[in-house]
matplotlib code that plots the C-alpha trace (Angstrom):
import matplotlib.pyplot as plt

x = [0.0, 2.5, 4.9, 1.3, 0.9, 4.5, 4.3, 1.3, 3.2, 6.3, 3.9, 1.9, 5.5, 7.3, 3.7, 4.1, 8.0, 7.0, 4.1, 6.5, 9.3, 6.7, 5.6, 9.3, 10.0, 6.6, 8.3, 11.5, 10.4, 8.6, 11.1, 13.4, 10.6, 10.3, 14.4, 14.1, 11.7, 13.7, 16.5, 15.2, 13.1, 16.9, 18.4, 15.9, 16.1, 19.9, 19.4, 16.8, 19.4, 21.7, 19.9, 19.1, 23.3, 24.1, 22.6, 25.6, 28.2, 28.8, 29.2, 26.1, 24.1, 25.2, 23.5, 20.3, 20.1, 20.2, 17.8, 15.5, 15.8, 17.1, 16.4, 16.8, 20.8, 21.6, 24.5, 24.5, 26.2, 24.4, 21.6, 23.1, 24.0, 20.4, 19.5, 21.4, 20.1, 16.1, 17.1, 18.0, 14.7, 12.9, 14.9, 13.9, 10.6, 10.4, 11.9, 9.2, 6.7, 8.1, 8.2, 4.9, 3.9, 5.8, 3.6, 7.0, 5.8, 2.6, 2.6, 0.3, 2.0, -0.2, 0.3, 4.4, 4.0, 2.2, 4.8, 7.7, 6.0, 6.4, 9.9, 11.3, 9.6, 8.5, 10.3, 10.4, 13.1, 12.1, 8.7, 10.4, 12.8, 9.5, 7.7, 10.9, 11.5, 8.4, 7.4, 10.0, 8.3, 6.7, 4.6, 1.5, -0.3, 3.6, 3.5, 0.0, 0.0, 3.5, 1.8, -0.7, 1.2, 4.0, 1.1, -0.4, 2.3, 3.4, 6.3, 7.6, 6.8, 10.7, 11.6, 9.0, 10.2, 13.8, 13.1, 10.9, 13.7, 15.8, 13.2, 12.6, 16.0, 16.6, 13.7, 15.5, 19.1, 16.5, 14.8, 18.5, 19.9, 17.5]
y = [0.0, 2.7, 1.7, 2.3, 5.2, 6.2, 5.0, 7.5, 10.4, 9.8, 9.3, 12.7, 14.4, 12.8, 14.2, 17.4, 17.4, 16.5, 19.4, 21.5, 20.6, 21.1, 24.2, 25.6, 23.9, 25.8, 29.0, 28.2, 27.7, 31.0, 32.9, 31.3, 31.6, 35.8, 35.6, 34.5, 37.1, 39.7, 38.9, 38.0, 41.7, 42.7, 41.2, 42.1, 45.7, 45.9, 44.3, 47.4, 49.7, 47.6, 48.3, 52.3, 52.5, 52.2, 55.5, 57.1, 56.0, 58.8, 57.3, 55.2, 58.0, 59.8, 57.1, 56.5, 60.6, 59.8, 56.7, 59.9, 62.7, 61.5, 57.8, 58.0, 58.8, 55.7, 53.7, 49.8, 49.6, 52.2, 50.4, 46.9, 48.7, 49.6, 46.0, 44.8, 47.3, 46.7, 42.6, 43.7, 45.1, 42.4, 39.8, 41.7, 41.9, 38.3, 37.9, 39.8, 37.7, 34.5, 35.5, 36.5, 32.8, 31.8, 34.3, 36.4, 39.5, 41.0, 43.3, 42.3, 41.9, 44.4, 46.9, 45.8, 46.5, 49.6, 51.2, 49.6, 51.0, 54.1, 54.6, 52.3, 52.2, 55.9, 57.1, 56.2, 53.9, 51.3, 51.2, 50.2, 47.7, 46.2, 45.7, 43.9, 42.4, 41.0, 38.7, 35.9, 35.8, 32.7, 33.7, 35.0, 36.2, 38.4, 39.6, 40.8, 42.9, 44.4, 45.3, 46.7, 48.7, 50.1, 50.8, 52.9, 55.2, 58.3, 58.1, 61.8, 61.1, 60.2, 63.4, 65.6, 64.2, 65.1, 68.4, 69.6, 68.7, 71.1, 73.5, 73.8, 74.1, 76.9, 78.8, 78.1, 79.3, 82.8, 83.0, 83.4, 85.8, 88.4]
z = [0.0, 0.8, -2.2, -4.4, -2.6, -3.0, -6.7, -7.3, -5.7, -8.2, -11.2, -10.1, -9.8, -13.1, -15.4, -13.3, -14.6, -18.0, -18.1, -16.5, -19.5, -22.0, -21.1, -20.6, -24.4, -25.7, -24.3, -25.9, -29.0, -28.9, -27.9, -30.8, -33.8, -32.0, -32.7, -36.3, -36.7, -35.7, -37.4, -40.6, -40.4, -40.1, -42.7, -45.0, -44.1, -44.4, -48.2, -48.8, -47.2, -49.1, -52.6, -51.9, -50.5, -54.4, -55.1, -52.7, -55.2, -57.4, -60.4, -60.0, -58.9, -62.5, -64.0, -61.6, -62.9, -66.2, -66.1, -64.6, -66.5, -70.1, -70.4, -74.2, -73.8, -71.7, -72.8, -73.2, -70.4, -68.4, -69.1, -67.5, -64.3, -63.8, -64.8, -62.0, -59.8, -60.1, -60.7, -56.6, -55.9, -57.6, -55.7, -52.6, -53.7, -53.9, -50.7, -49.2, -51.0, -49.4, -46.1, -46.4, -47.4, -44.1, -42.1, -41.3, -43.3, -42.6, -45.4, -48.0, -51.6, -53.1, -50.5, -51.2, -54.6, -54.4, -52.4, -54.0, -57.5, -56.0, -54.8, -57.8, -60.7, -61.0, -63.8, -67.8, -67.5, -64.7, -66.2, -69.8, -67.4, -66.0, -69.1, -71.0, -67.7, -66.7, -69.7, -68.4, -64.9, -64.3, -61.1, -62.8, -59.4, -59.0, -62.2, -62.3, -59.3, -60.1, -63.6, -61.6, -59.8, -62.1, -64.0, -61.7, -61.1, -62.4, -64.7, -63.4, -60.0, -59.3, -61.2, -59.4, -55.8, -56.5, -58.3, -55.6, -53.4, -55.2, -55.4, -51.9, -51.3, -53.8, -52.0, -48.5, -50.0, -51.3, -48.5, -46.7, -49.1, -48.2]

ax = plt.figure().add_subplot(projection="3d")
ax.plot(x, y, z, "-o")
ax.set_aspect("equal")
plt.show()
């Protein structure tokens, strides 16, 4: 009777132990997936910050210019250096569109697209880059709401956010002269 009794206590103390473990391991792996999280929103930030950084390189930011304001004029080669650069936002893009499938991103891929649209692909050349590009994507649903949303943009939008940027500041540098 007492090593039943005894053999009860142990039993109620080893499932206690095992709820206990499982309960410390359901915490763990929370904590870990919150980790992953983080750090993958990190990464994928420092790859945006990665992409916008080639605009600080002189040279490249001669031809970003160009791509703006006199598309027409672009070399050959001019022309592959902004390939590579919006194959970059692309491959970001896509990134985003996977982690979003993983439940990691909780932007919506239209929403992504609108605002990528907007920062990227508002100017005559990214437009013309998307619509030579585009035809060898196979994801259809991608494809369609990028169309959708390069589409929607202005092509002078880009222009007209750096010239009022220069505007504004040639107003400020009046506005100190008198």
């Amino acid at each position: 009777m007492i090593t039943d009794r005894m053999s009860h206590w142990l039993s109620l103390v080893a499932n206690l132990g095992v709820i206990a473990g499982i309960a410390f391991l359901v915490l763990e792996i929370r904590q870990n997936r919150d980790i992953a999280t983080t750090q993958m929103r990190l990464d994928v930030s420092a790859v945006w910050r990665s992409i916008d950084g080639k605009r600080e390189d002189a040279s490249f930011a001669q031809v970003y210019e160009k791509s703006i304001l006199r598309p027409t004029e672009l070399s050959f080669r001019e022309i592959i250096q902004l390939d590579a650069y919006y194959m970059g936002v692309i491959d970001q893009m896509l990134n985003s569109v996977q982690m979003s499938a993983a439940g990691l991103h909780r932007l919506q891929l239209d929403d992504a697209a609108n605002d990528i649209a907007i920062v990227y692909f508002s100017n005559e050349f990214a437009q013309a880059w998307w619509q030579q590009t585009s035809q060898h994507w196979p994801d259809l649903k991608f494809k369609k709401i990028m169309d959708e949303a390069v589409g929607a943009v202005s092509d002078q939008r880009n222009q007209e956010f750096y010239g009022g940027i220069q505007r504004r500041l040639a107003e400020h540098s009046e506005g100190d002269t008198n």
